[in-house]
KEZA-331639 format. One line per 2 residues: number of its first residue (from 1); their letters; for each residue z, y, x negated of C-alpha. Coordinates in steps of 0.05 Angstrom, whole numbers, plus 5000, padded with zeros to 4 digits. Last residue first. Layout:
<nodes>
NUM	A	Z:Y:X | ...
</nodes>
This chain:
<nodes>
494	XX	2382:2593:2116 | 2359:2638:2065
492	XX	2396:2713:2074 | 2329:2756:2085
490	XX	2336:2820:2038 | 2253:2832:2049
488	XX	2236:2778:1998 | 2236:2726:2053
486	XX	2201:2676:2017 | 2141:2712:1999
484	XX	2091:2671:2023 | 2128:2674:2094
482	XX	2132:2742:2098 | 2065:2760:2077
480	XX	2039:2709:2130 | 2076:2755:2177
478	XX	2037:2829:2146 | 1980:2791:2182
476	XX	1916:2809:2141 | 1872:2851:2186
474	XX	1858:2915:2145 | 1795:2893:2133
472	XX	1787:2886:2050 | 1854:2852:2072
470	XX	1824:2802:2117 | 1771:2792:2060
468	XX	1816:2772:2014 | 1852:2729:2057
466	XX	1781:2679:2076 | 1761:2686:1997
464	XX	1810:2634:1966 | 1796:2591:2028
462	XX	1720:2604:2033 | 1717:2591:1949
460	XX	1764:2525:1948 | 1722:2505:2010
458	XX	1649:2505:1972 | 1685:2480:1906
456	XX	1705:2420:1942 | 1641:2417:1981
454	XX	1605:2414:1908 | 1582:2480:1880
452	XX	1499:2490:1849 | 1480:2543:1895
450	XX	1528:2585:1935 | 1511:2581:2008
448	XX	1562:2547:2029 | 1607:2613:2009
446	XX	1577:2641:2070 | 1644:2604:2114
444	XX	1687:2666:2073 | 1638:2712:2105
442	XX	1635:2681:2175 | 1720:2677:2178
440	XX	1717:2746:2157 | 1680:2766:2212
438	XX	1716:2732:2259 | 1782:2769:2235
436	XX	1740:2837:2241 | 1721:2814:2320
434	XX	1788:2794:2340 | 1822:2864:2335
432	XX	1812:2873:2401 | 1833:2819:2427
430	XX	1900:2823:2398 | 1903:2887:2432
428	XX	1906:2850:2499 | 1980:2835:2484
426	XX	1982:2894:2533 | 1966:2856:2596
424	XX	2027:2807:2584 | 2025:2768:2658
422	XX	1941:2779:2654 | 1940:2768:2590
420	XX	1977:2708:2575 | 1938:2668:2640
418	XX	1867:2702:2609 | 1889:2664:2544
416	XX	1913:2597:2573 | 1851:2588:2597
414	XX	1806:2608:2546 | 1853:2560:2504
412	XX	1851:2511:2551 | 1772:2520:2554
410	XX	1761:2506:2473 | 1800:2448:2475
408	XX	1755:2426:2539 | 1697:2443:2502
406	XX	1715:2409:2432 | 1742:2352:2456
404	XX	1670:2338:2491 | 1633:2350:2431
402	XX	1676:2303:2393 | 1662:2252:2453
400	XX	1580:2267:2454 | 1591:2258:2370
398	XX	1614:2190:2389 | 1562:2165:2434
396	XX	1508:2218:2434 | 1477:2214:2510
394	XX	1526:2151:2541 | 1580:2201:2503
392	XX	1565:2259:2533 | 1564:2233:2605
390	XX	1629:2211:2587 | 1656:2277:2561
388	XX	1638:2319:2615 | 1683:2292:2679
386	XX	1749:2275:2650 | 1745:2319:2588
384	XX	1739:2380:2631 | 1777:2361:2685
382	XX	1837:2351:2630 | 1815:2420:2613
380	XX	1827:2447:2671 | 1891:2404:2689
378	XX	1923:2443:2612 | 1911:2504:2636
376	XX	1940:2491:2711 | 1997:2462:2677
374	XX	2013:2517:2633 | 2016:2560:2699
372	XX	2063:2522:2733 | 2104:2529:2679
370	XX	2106:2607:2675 | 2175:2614:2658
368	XX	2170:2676:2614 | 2184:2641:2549
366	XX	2141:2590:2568 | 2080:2631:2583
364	XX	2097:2668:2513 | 2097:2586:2480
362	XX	2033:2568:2513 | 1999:2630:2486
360	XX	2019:2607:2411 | 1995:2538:2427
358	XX	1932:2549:2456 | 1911:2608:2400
356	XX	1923:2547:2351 | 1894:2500:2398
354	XX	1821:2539:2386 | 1828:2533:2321
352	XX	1838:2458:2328 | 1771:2452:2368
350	XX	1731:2484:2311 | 1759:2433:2262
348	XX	1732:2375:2312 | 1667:2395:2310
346	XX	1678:2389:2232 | 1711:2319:2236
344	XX	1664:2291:2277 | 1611:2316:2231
342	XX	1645:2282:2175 | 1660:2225:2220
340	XX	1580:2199:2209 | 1588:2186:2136
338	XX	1645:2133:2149 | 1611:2092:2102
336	XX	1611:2127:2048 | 1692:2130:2032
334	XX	1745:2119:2084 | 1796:2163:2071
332	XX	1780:2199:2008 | 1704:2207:2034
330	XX	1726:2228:2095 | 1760:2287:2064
328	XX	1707:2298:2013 | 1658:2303:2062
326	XX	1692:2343:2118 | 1713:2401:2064
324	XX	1668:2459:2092 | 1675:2447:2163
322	XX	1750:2422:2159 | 1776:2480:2107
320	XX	1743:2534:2147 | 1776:2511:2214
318	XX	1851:2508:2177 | 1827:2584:2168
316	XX	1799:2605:2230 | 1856:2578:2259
314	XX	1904:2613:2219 | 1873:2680:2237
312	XX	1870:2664:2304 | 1941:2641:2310
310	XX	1965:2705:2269 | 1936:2752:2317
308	XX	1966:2714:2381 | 2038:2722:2348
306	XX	2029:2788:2335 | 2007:2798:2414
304	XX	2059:2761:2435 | 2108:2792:2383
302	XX	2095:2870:2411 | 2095:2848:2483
300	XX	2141:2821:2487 | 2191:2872:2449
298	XX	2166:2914:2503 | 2201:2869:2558
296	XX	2255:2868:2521 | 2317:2835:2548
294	XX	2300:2767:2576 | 2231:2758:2552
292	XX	2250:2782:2484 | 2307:2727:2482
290	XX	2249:2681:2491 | 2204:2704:2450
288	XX	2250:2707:2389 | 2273:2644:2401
286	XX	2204:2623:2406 | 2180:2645:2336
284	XX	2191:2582:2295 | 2153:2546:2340
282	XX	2095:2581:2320 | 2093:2550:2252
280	XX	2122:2481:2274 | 2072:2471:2344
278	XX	2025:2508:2303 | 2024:2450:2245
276	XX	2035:2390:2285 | 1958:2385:2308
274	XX	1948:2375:2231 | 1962:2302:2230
272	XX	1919:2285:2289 | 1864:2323:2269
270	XX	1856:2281:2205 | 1870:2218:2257
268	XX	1812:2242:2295 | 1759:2238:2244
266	XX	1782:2162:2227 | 1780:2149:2311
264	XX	1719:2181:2318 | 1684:2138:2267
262	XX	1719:2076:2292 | 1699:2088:2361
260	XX	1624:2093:2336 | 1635:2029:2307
258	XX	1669:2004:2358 | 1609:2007:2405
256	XX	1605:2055:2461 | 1623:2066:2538
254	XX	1688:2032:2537 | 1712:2062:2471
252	XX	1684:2118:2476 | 1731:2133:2534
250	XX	1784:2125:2508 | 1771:2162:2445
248	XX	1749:2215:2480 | 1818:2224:2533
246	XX	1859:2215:2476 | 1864:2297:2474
244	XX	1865:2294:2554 | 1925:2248:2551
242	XX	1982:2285:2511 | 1955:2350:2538
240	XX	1976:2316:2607 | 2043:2292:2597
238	XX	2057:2364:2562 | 2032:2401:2623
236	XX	2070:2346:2678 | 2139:2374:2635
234	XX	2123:2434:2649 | 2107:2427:2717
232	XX	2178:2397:2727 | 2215:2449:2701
230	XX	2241:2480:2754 | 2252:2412:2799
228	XX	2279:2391:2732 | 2341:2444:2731
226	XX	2355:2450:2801 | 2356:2370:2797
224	XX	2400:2353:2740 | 2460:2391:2774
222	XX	2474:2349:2824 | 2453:2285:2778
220	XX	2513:2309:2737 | 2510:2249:2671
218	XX	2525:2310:2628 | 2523:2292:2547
216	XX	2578:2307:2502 | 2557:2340:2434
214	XX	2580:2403:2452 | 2539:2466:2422
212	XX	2545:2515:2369 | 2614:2498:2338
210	XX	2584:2416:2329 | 2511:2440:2308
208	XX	2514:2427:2230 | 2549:2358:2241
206	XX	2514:2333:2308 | 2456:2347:2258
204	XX	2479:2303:2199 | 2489:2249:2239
202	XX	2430:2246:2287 | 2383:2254:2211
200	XX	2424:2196:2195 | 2415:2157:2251
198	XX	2350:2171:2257 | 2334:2145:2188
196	XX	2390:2077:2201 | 2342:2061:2253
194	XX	2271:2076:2228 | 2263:2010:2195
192	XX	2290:1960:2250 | 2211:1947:2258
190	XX	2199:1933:2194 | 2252:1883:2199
188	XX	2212:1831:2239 | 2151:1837:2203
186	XX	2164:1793:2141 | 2202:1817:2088
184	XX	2179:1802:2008 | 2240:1841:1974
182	XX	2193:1894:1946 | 2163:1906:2013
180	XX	2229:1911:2054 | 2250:1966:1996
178	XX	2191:2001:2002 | 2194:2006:2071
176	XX	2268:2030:2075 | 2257:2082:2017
174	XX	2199:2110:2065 | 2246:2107:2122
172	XX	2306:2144:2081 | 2254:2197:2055
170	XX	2226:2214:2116 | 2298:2223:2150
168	XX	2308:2271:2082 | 2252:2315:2100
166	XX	2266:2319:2172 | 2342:2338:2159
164	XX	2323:2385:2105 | 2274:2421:2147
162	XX	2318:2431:2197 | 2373:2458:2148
160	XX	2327:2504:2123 | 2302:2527:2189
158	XX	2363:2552:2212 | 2335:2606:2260
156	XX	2389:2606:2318 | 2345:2578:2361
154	XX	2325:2522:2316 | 2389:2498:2303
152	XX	2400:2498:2371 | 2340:2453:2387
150	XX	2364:2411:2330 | 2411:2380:2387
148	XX	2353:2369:2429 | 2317:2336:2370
146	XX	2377:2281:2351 | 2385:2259:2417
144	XX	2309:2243:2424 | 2307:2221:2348
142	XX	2365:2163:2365 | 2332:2154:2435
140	XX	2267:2128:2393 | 2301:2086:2347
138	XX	2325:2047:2405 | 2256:2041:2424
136	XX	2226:2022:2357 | 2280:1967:2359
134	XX	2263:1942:2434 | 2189:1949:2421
132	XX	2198:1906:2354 | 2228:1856:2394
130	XX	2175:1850:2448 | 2128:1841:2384
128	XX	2160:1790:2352 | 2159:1752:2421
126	XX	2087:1754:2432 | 2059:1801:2480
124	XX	2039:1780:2544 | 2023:1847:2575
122	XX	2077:1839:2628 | 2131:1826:2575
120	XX	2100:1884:2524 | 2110:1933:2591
118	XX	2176:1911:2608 | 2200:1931:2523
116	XX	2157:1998:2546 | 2187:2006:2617
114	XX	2263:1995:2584 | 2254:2053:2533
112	XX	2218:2098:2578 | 2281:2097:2627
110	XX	2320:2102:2567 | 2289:2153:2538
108	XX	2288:2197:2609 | 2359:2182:2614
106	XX	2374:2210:2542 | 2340:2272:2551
104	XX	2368:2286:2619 | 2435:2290:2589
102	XX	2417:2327:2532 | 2385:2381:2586
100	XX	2451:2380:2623 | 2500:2380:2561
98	XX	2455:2451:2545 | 2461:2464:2604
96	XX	2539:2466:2614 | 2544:2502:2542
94	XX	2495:2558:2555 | 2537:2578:2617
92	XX	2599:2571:2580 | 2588:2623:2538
90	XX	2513:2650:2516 | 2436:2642:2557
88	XX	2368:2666:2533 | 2372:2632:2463
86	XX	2397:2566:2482 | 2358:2568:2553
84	XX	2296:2572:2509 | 2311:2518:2456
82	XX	2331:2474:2508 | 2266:2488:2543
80	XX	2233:2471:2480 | 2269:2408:2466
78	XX	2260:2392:2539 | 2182:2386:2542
76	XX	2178:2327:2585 | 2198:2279:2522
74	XX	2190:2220:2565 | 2107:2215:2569
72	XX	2103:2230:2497 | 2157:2182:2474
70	XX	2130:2123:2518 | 2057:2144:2487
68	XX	2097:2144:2417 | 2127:2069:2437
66	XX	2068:2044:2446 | 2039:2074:2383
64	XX	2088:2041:2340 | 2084:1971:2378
62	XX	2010:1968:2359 | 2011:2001:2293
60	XX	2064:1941:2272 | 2012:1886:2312
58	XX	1958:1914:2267 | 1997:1917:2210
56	XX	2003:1843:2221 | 1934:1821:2235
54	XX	1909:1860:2166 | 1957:1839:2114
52	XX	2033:1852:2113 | 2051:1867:2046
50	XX	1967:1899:2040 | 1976:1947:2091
48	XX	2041:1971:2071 | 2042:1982:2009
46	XX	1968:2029:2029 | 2014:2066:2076
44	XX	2073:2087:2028 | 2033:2142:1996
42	XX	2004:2164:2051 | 2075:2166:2092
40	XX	2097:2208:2034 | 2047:2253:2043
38	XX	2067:2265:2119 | 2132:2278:2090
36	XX	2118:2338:2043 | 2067:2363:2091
34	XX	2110:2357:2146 | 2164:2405:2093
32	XX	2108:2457:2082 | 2092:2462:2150
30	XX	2176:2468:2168 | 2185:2519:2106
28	XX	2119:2559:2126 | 2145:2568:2200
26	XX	2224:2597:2175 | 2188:2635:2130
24	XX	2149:2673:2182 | 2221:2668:2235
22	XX	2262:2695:2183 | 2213:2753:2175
20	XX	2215:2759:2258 | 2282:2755:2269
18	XX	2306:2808:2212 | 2295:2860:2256
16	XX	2358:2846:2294 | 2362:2812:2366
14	XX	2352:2743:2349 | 2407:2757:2294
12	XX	2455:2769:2350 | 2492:2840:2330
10	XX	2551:2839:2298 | 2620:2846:2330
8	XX	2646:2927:2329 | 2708:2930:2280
6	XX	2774:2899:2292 | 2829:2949:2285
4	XX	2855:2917:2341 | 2858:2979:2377
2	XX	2779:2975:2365 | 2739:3017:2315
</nodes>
């Protein structure tokens, strides 16, 4: 007891025990809540299409996915560093950068912002479309504030709140769209849409974060530069995994029809939707890595290689559900005569397990600074792409391109991997207990073989089967057990 009479102050949660089941749930509530609002854009997409017809959902895609490249290529990584230097730095210290990195965030939108609305000028765009860029855009540095302040949110484990923020901005846009369709809009407001979403989700984060962080940006150049010349490679990593993934559709579609495109592109926008999933459920556990890498060194060790474990075994999983429930998945979205995707999609499930291992090792190399080496991962398998997928596809058109994802994918991971390793050498044990979560993925896959079951009832079995036969093994992540149960171990929800 102090003279005070003040007792001892408590300790950090991201250095109590409780991290890591906070963490588990805290990566189930985020998937659960993308699935929750990636179902409402589903349901919302077909009003859509037919309010606005063919030629102008076209242009709306159009000036939505210019401004996501603009978003992907400005981004540069900073909500993660920001959630690093959050939980690896305290006082004033964390303060000044974290103004720094929001700061930098808005510039880098702004900069974006202004080159896209330039770039639909140059490109001869019609007016309407110009416009939309401009509104999209400013909707853009709305999120872009709004995530780096979330960053803090996420450091200090409030994944509720998170969630609730992303669930309800999904809500507010969907609402939006309906309520544009019902009233008989033309295109021109679609595009203001997403405003008054961001700006809510902004609002109610600045709110939750206000006694955690300021809410001022720095406009410091000075002291910009330290902090981008260090994170520079970093931020050239995420610019590239943005383009080697498109890197097959690209190119398929100058070397091949657009039918074969088209069958690519409706495998790859399944993939597309689910690439979010480790980025939220391992996510969740960079705090803890981070703070680890400043202070524990053993503690490091121990979650790396956890958190290695439980992407292979979640991998394997999302990868059973694509190569046993293609069909029916392409079926639903584009019925019989997308037939050829369904192998797309498959070759393409493989390749996602392998960017679950990706992710999680990309997230210990960035707790430990390794930027440079993220990049080097992530050039390799840009190499890859660049120089084997179009001789692939000129040999098997579009499965040649989902072959070609599928090596490079598979060679940032092996990448990535041997990087982790040889900076981590004891998260090596994950390795080692690879082989018995392999074989269960092989022995849930068998289920195939059942006579008489459609694909449905094929995948039900293998994914129903897959954790049973983990725990027959002894290799069923006690973290997944966390998450499923909600935190049953005492965890306060937040």
């Amino acid at each position: 007891m102090s003279a005070s009479g003040a007792g001892p102050a408590p300790p950090d949660l991201l250095d109590t025990s409780a991290a890591g089941p906070i963490a588990a749930r805290g990566g189930a509530m985020r998937a659960a809540g993308f699935a929750a609002a990636t179902l409402l854009s589903v349901l919302s997409a077909p009003l859509l299409i037919r309010h606005l017809g063919v030629e102008d959902f076209g242009r709306y895609v159009t000036v939505l996915s210019l401004v996501a490249v603009v978003a992907g290529l400005t981004e540069a990584g900073v909500a993660a560093i920001a959630m690093r230097e959050y939980a690896s730095r305290s006082g004033a210290d964390r303060a000044a950068i974290m103004r720094d990195l929001l700061g930098i965030r808005i510039a880098l939108t702004c900069v974006g912002v202004v080159a896209g609305v330039g770039f639909a000028v140059v490109a001869g765009y019609p007016s309407v479309l110009v416009y939309g860029t401009l509104a999209a855009g400013c909707a853009l540095l709305l999120q872009s504030v709004q995530t780096t302040l979330a960053s803090a949110l996420q450091a200090e484990l409030r994944f509720g709140w998170i969630t609730i923020v992303e669930l309800l901005r999904q809500v507010i846009f969907v609402a939006l769209l309906v309520v544009l369709v019902v009233g008989g809009a033309k295109l021109e407001p679609f595009f203001l849409a997403q405003i008054p979403a961001f700006a809510v989700a902004l609002l109610m984060t600045a709110l939750l974060v206000r006694r955690l962080i300021p809410l001022r940006p720095s406009f410091h150049v000075s002291r910009w530069w330290p902090l981008l010349r260090d994170t520079v490679a970093y931020a050239a990593a995420v610019a590239l995994n943005t383009l080697y993934f498109r890197t097959a559709l690209i190119a398929l579609s100058l070397l091949s029809s657009d039918r074969q495109t088209g069958y690519l592109a409706t495998a790859f926008r399944v993939i597309e939707v689910l690439l979010a999933v480790p980025l939220l459920v391992f996510g969740a556990a960079f705090p803890i890595l981070a703070r680890a890498a400043r202070d524990d060194r053993e503690r490091l060790d121990s979650t790396a290689t956890r958190l290695l474990e439980v992407a292979l075994v979640l991998g394997i999983w999302v990868a059973l559900v694509l190569l046993l429930g293609a069909r029916p998945i392409i079926t639903v979205l584009a019925g019989d005569a997308s037939d050829p995707s369904v192998l797309l999609l498959r070759l393409q499930g493989i390749a996602l397990a392998a960017t679950f291992v990706t992710v999680a090792g990309g997230y210990v190399l960035l707790a430990l600074h390794r930027h440079r080496a993220i990049l080097v991962a992530n050039a390799c398998a840009l190499a890859v792409a660049l120089t084997l997928t179009p001789a692939l596809i000129i040999a098997y058109d579009a499965t040649g391109a989902a072959i070609g994802v599928l090596v490079a994918e598979i060679v940032l991971a092996a990448v990535t991997l041997t990087i982790v390793l040889r900076a981590r050498p004891r998260a090596a044990a994950a390795l080692r207990r690879a082989p018995r979560i392999l074989a269960a993925g092989v022995l849930a896959g068998a289920s195939i073989l059942i006579p008489g079951l459609p694909p449905i009832g094929h995948t039900a079995v293998a994914v129903l089967a897959y954790p049973a036969l983990l725990l027959a093994l002894g290799r069923f992540p006690p973290e997944i057990a966390d998450a499923a149960r909600g935190g049953s171990r005492g965890v306060a929800p937040r």
